[in-house]
N, C-alpha and C positions, 0 to 999 in steps of 0.2 A: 961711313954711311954710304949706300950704295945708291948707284942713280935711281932705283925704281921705291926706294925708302924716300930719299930726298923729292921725288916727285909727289911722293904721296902727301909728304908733308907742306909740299908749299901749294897744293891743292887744298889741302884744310884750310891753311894760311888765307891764302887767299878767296876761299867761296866765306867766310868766317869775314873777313875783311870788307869783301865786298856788300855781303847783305848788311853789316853793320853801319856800311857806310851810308846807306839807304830807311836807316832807322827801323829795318823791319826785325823782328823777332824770327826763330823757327819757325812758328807755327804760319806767319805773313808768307816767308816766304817757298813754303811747303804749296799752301792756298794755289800763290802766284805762280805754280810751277807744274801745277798738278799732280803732288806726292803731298804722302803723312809727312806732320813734323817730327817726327822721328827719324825718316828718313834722312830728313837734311841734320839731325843732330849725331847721326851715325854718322853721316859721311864729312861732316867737321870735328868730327875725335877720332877719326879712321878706325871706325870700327868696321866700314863695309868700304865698298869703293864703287863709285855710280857707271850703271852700265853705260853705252852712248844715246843710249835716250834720255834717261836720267840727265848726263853731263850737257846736252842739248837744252833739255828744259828749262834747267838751272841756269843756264847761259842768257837765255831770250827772258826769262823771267825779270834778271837782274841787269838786262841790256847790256852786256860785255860779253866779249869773245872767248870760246872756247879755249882760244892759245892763250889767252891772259891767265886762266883758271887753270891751266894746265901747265904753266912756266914758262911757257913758249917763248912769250914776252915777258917785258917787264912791267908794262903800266898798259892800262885800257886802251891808253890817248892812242899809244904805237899802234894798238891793233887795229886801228879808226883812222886808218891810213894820215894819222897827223892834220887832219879835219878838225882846224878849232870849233865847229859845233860843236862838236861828237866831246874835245876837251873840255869845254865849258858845262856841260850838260853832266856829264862827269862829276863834276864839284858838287853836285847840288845833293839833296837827300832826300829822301820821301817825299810827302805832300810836294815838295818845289818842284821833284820833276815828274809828278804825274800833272800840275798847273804846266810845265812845256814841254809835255811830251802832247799835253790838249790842245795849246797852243798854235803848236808846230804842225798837228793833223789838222788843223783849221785851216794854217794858213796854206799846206795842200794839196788841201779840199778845195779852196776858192783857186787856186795856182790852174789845176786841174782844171774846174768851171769856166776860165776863161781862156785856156787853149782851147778850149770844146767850140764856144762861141765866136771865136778868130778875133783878127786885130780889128 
């Protein structure tokens, strides 16, 4: 297998993996990325290969890093500078992490509000 085979395939591997892990179907996360779900079902049977807009969109869609999807690394957590947020947050799946991803811009939004305001 040659590296640009084996790239392609732990790319499937892993955008397949990841939206899985996130509970979403194609078509969710087509929506969340802003492409057809066909697009995402080509590019996890390699039948196409996503340009770097494409691989961008897919990335912020599914909140992990471009090197994770592309082999770069080995797991999300590394590419999140080993930030147990970023690990924990990780774990979770659909519904649970759009509740703290809501959470999390709540808390700053108020974070923000009170530097504004001073001590």
């Amino acid at each position: 297998m040659t590296e640009e085979t084996s790239s392609a395939v732990i790319f499937r591997e892993r955008l397949k993996k990841a939206r899985e892990l996130r509970a979403w179907n194609q078509a969710e996360l087509g929506r969340k990325a802003g492409m057809p779900a066909s697009s995402v079902a080509h590019f996890e049977t390699g039948t196409r290969k996503p340009s770097f807009e494409s691989l961008r969109r897919l990335a912020n869609a599914l909140e992990i890093t471009t090197d994770y999807l592309l082999g770069r690394v080995d797991s999300p957590e590394l590419a999140q500078a080993g930030d147990p947020l970023f690990r924990d947050i990780g774990k979770l799946s659909g519904n649970d992490r759009e509740i703290a991803k809501g959470f999390l811009e709540m808390l700053a939004k108020r974070s923000a509000e009170k530097k504004e305001k001073g001590p």
